[in-house]
N, C-alpha and C positions, 0 to 999 in steps of 0.2 A: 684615807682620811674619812670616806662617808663612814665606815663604820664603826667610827667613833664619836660622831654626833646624831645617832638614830633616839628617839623619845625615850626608851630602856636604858640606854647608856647615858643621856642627858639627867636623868633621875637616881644614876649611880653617881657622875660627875658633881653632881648637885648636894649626895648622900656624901661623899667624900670630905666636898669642901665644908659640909657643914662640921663632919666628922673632925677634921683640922681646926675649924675655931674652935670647936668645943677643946681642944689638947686632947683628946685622943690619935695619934700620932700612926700607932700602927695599925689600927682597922682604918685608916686614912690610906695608909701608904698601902692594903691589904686591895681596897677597893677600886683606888688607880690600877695595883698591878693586875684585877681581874677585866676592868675597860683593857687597856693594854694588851692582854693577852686574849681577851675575844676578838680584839682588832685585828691583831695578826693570825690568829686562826681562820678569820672571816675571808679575809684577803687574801691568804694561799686559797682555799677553797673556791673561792669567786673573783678572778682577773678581773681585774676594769682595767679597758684599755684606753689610754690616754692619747 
């Protein structure tokens, strides 16, 4: 989950949602799946143990 709310991705998530109101739909849906998939590459790469 942290590395989906670091300032970078906060400014993608932000870039998204603006993306969405505007009705552009798929650089919307484009930019989630790039937060998303850095998250899950972050997170293999770097365990945090809980």
């Amino acid at each position: 989950m942290r590395q989906l709310v670091p300032p970078p991705a906060l400014l993608l998530w932000v870039a998204g949602g603006l993306a969405w109101v505007a009705g552009t739909t798929n650089p919307a849906i484009a930019i989630v799946g790039v937060i998303l998939l850095n998250g899950l590459l972050v997170s293999g790469r770097y365990p945090v143990a809980w």
